[in-house]
C-alpha positions in Angstrom: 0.0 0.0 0.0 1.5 3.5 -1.3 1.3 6.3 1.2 1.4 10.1 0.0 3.0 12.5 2.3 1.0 16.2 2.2 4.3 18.9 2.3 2.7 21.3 5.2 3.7 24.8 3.8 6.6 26.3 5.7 5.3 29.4 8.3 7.9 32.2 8.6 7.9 33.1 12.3 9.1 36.8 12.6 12.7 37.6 15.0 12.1 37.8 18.6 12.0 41.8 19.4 15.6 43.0 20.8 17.6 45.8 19.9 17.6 47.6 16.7 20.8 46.8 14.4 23.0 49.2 12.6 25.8 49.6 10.3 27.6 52.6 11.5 26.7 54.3 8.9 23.6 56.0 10.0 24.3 56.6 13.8 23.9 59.9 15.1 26.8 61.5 17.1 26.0 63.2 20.2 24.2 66.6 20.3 27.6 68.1 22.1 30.1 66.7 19.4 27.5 68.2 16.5 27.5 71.1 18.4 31.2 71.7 18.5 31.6 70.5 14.7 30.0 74.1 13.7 33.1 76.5 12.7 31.7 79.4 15.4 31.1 77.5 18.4 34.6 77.6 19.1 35.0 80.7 18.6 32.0 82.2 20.3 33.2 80.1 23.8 36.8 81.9 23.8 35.1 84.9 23.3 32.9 84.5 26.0 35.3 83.5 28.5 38.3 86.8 27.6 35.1 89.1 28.1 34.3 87.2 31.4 38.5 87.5 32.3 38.7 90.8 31.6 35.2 91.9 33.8 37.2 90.6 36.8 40.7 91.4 35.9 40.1 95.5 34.6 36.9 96.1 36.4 36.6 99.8 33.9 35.5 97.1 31.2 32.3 96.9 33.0 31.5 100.3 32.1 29.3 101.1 28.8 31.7 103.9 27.1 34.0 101.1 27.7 32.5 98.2 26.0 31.4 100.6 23.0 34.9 101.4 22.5 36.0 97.6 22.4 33.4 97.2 20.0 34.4 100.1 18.4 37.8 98.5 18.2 36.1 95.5 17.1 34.8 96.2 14.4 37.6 97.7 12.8 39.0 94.5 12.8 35.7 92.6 11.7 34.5 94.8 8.7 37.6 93.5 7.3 37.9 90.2 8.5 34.4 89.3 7.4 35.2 89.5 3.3 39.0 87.8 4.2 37.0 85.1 5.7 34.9 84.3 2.6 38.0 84.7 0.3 39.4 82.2 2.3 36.7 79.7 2.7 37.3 80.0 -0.9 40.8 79.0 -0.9 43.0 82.0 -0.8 43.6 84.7 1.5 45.2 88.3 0.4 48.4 89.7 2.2 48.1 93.1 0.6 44.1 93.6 2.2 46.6 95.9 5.1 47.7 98.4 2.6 44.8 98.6 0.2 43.0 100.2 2.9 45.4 102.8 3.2 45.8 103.1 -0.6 42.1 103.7 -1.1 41.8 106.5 2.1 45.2 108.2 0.3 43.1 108.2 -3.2 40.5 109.6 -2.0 41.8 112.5 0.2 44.7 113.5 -2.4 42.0 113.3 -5.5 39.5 115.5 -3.8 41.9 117.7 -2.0 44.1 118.4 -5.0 42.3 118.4 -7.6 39.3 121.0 -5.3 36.8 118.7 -6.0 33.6 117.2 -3.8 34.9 114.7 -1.4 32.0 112.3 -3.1 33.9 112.3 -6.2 37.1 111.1 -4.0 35.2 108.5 -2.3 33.9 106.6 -5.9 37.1 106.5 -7.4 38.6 105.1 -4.3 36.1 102.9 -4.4 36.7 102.2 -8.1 40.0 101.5 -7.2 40.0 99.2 -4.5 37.7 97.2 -6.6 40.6 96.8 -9.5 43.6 96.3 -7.1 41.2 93.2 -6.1 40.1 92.3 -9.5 43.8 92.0 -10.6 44.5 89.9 -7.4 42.4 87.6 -8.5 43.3 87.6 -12.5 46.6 87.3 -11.6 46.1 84.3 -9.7 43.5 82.5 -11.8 45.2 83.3 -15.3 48.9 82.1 -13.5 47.9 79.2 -11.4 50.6 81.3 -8.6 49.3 80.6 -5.6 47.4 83.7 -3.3 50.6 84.0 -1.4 52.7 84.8 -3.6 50.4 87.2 -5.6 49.2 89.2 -2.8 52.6 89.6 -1.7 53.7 91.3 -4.7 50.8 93.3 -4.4 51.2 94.4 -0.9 55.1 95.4 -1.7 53.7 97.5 -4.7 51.0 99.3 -2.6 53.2 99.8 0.1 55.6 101.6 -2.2 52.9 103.4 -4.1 51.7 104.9 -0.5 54.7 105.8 0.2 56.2 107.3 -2.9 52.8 109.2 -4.2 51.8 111.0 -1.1 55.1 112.5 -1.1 55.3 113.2 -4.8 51.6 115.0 -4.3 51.8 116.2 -0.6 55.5 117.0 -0.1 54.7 114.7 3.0 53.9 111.5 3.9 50.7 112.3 5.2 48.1 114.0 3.0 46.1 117.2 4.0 43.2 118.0 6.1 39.9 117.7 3.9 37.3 118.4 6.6 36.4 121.7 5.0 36.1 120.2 1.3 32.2 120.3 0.0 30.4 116.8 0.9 32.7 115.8 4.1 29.7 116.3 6.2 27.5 113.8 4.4 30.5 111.3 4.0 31.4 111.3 7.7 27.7 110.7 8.8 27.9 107.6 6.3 31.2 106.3 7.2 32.3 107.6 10.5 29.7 108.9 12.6 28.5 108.5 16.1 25.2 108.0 17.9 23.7 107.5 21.4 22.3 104.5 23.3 21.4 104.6 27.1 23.7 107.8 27.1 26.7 105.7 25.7 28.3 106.9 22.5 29.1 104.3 19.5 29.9 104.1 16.7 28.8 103.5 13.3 30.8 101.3 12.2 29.4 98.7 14.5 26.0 98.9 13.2 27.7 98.6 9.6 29.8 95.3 10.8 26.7 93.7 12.1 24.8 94.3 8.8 27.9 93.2 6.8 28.3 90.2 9.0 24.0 89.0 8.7 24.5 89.7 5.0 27.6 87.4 4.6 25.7 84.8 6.6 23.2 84.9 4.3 25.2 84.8 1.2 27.2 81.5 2.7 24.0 79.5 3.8 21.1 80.6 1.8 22.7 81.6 -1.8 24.1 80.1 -4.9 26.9 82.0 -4.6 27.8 80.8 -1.0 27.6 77.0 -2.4 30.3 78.2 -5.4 32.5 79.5 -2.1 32.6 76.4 -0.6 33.0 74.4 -3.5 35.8 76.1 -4.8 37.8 76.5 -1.4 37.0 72.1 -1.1 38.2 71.6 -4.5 38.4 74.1 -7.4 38.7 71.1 -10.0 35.5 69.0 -8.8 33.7 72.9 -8.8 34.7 73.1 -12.4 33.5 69.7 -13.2 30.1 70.5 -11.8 29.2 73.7 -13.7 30.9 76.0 -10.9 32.0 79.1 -12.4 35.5 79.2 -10.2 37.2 82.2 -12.5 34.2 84.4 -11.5 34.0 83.2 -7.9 37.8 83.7 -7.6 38.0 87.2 -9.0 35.0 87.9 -6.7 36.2 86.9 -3.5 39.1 89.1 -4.3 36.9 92.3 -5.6 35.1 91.7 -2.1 37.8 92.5 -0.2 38.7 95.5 -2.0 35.2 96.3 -0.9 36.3 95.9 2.5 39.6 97.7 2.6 37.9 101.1 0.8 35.2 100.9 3.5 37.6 100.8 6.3 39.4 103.4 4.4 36.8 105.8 4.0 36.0 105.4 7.7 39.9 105.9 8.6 39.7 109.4 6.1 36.7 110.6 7.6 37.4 109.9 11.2 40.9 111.6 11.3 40.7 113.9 8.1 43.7 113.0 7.1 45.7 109.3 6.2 49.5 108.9 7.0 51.3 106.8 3.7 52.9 104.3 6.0 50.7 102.9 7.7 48.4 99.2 7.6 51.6 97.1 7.3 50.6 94.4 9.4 47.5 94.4 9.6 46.6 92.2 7.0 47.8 89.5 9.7 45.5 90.5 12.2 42.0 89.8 9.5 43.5 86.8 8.8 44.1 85.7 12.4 40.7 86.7 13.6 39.2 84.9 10.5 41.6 81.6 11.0 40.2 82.3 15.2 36.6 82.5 13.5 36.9 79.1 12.4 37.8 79.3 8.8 40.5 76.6 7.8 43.9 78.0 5.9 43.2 74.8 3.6 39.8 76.5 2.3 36.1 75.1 2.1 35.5 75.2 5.8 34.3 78.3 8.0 31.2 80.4 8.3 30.5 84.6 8.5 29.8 84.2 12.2 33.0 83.1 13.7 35.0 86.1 12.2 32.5 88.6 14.2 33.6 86.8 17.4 36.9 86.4 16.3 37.2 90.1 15.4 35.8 90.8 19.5 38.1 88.8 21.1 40.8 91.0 19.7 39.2 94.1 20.3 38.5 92.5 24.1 42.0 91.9 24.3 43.7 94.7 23.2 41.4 97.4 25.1 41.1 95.0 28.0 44.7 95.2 28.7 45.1 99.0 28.8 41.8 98.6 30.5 44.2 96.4 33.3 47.2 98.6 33.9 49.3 96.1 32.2 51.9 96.6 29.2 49.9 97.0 25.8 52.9 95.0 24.1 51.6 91.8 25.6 48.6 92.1 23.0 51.1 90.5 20.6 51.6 87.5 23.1 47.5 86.9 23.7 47.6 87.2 19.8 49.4 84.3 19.4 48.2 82.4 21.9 44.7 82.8 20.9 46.0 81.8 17.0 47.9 78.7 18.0 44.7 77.9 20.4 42.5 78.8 17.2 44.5 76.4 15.0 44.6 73.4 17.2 41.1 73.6 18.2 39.9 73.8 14.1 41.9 70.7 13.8 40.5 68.8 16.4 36.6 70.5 15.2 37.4 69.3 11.4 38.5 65.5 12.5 35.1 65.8 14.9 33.4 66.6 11.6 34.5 64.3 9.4 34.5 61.5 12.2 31.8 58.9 11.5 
């Protein structure tokens, strides 16, 4: 007798409930580490604790004409420091940015004063100017594949020479002549170099104009085209090229940006103290790249934001009021300088590794 065996259909019984599996791949760091992975966060902590140093250690910091003249100070530093910033999240950074600020304020006073004209006229070819120095910065660089260094350094000896040599070709001097009785100073000093009130406490414009400049660069990096071809180019200009990225335009830009900077900073110098001596803004070129490199922004390019600069920019103008502030010797601002730039350096290491750590 044959027997027939009926298969009985297999049932699939699901897994027992335990712990949810992963690959690495898609595990979330912790809120602290993504916190500290953001280019300003840094930045913003250091600031925070020099202010809190220097309430207890000069105690006339405390006092409000006292804070609005660090961020008087300030923002000095961070009007230029903002468009160095971008140029070097870009890739590049200029060593002539010092000098071209004098160069524009020496343009515009010897132009207006000389030739008798409106001080307006002055300011727009300055501006003119300042925008060219930067345009050929970044020509120069693009068209020659030299890197930044080496073309902004040319540039800088060339300024610093022109400064020198013009102003007492023209003036006789090395400092041009007063212009605060020329038609239109008025008007250009409100613009560039005037002062207000708040709570009886006088400030200064320019640190309503480096706020502004500073939410407008935020903008440009995070919610523009433009800010994606910054970051693209400074990560890798070739890769930028390959996807559609115009990098000669974004290059020359940058540069033509911080022209825009340096005749700003000029026109406030010119209007503030009427008159511009030849030699000086050797040096400080350093300083905006510093407080940008403190901000967060990598020398390597591709990494930084428009934030970190503006605290950047305070902490040196904490430091270097704060100390006259304490009684102590104004030459150890050099010495907090570089401590705060080899702190800046090490810390952006450590940020980028946290950041690209899976």
């Amino acid at each position: 007798m044959s027997m027939t065996q009926q298969a009985t259909p297999a049932v699939d019984t699901p897994p027992a409930p335990g712990p949810k599996q992963s690959d690495g791949r898609t595990r979330q760091r912790p809120m602290a580490l993504r916190l500290l992975a953001r280019p300003e966060v840094g930045v913003f902590l250091g600031a925070v604790a020099v202010l809190v140093f220097f309430l207890f250690a000069a105690p006339p910091v405390r006092d409000g004409s006292s804070m609005a003249n660090i961020l008087y100070q300030s923002s000095t530093i961070g009007i230029m420091a903002l468009p160095v910033a971008l140029l070097m999240i870009g890739g590049e950074f200029d060593l002539s940015a010092g000098v071209a600020v004098v160069t524009s304020a020496l343009t515009a006073s010897m132009l207006s004063y000389q030739l008798t004209m409106n001080v307006w006229v002055g300011v727009i070819v300055a501006l003119l100017v300042s925008l060219a120095i930067g345009a050929f910065n970044g020509w120069l660089l693009v068209k020659t594949g030299l890197p930044s260094f080496l073309v902004t350094l040319g540039t800088f000896l060339i300024l610093q020479g022109v400064n020198l040599a013009v102003t007492k070709l023209v003036t006789g001097n090395v400092a041009t002549d007063d212009i605060s009785d020329m038609d239109g100073f008025t008007q250009a000093q409100k613009l560039f170099a005037s002062t207000f009130t708040v709570g009886g406490v006088n400030v200064k414009i320019t640190v309503v104009w480096w706020l502004v400049f500073a939410a407008l660069a935020t903008w440009v990096l995070l919610r523009t085209k433009y800010g994606n071809w910054i970051f693209a180019v400074g990560g890798n200009k070739h890769s930028a090229r390959a996807v559609g990225v115009p990098v000669t335009f974004t290059k020359i830009s940058l540069f033509m940006l911080v022209g825009f900077g340096a005749w700003f900073v000029g026109m406030h110098q010119l209007f503030s103290f009427n008159t511009v001596q030849s030699g000086e803004g050797v040096g400080q070129e350093l300083i905006y790249i510093a407080a940008a490199v403190i901000g967060g922004c990598l020398l390597t390019g591709g990494y930084g934001s428009a934030i970190g600069p503006v605290f950047g920019a305070f902490m040196f103008g904490m430091v270097q009021q704060g100390i006259v502030y304490a009684g102590w010797n104004p030459d150890w601002f050099k010495a907090f300088l570089g401590v705060m730039l080899l702190g800046a350096v090490l810390i952006n290491l450590w940020v980028q590794r946290t950041a690209t750590r899976r």
